[in-house]
C-alpha positions as CSV (number, residue, x, y, z in Angstrom):
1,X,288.0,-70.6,98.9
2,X,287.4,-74.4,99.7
3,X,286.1,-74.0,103.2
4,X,283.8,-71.2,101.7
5,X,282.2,-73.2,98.9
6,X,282.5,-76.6,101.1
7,X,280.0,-74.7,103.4
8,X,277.0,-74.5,100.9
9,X,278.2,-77.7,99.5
10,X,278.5,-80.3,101.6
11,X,276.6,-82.9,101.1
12,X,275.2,-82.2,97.8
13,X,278.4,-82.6,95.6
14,X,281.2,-85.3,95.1
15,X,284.4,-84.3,95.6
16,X,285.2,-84.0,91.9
17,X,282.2,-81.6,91.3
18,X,283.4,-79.9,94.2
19,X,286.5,-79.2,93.0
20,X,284.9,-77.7,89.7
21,X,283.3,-75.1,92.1
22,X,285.9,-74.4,94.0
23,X,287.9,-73.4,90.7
24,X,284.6,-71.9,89.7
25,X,284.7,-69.8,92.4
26,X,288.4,-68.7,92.4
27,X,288.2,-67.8,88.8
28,X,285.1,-65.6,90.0
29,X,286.6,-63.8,92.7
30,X,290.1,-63.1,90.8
31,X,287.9,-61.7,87.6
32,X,285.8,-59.6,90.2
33,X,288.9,-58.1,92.1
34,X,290.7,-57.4,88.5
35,X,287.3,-55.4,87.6
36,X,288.2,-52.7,89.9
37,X,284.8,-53.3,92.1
38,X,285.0,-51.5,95.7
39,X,283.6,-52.8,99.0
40,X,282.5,-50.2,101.7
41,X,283.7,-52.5,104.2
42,X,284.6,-56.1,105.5
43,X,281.2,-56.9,106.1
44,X,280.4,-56.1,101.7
45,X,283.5,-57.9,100.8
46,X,282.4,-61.1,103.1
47,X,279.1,-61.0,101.6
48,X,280.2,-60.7,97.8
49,X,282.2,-63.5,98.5
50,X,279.0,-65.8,100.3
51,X,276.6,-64.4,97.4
52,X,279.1,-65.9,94.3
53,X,279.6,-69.1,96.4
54,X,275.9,-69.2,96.6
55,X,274.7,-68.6,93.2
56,X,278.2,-70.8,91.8
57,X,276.3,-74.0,94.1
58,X,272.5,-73.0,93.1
59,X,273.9,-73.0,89.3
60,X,275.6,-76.4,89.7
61,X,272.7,-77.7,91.6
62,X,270.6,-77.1,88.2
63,X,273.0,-79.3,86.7
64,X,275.8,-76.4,85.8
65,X,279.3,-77.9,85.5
66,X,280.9,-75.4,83.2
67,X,283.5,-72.8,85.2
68,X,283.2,-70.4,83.1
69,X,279.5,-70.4,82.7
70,X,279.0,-71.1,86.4
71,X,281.0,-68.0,87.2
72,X,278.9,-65.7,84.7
73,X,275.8,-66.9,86.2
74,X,276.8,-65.6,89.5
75,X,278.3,-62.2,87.9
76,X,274.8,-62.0,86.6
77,X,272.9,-62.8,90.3
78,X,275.3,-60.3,91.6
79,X,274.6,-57.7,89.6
80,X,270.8,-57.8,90.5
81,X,271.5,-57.7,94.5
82,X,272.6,-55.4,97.7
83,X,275.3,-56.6,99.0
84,X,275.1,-54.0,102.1
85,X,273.6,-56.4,104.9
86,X,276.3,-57.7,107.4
87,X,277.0,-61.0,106.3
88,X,275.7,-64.3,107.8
């Protein structure tokens, strides 16, 4: 999901903390799908994927640079949201 994370991203991050996120953000989204979670439609799935890019780049951007812990950060926001609005 480069062009994903790149999107929040650019310009903020080198290209070697980049590609931390990016990994970040795979890990993320393969741990989510294995959990079993459901998505009521495109529009949920797009925005699960915008909200964990999000809160992966906020988390870096308060010096983050772990994977692991970047990923369980977003877990976390996500858990506290509504991921029913139509994405951006």
């Amino acid at each position: 999901m480069l062009k994903l994370v790149e999107k929040y991203a650019r310009g903020v991050f080198q290209a070697e903390e980049i590609a931390i996120l990016v990994a970040a953000f795979d890990d993320c989204w393969i741990r989510l799908q294995e959990s079993g979670a459901q998505y009521g439609s495109e529009y949920s799935m797009a925005r699960a994927q915008q909200q964990l890019a999000r809160s992966i780049i906020e988390a870096a951007k308060r010096g983050e640079r772990d994977p692991r812990r970047l990923c369980d950060d977003a877990f976390l926001h996500m858990s506290k949201s509504n991921l029913m609005e139509p994405p951006e």
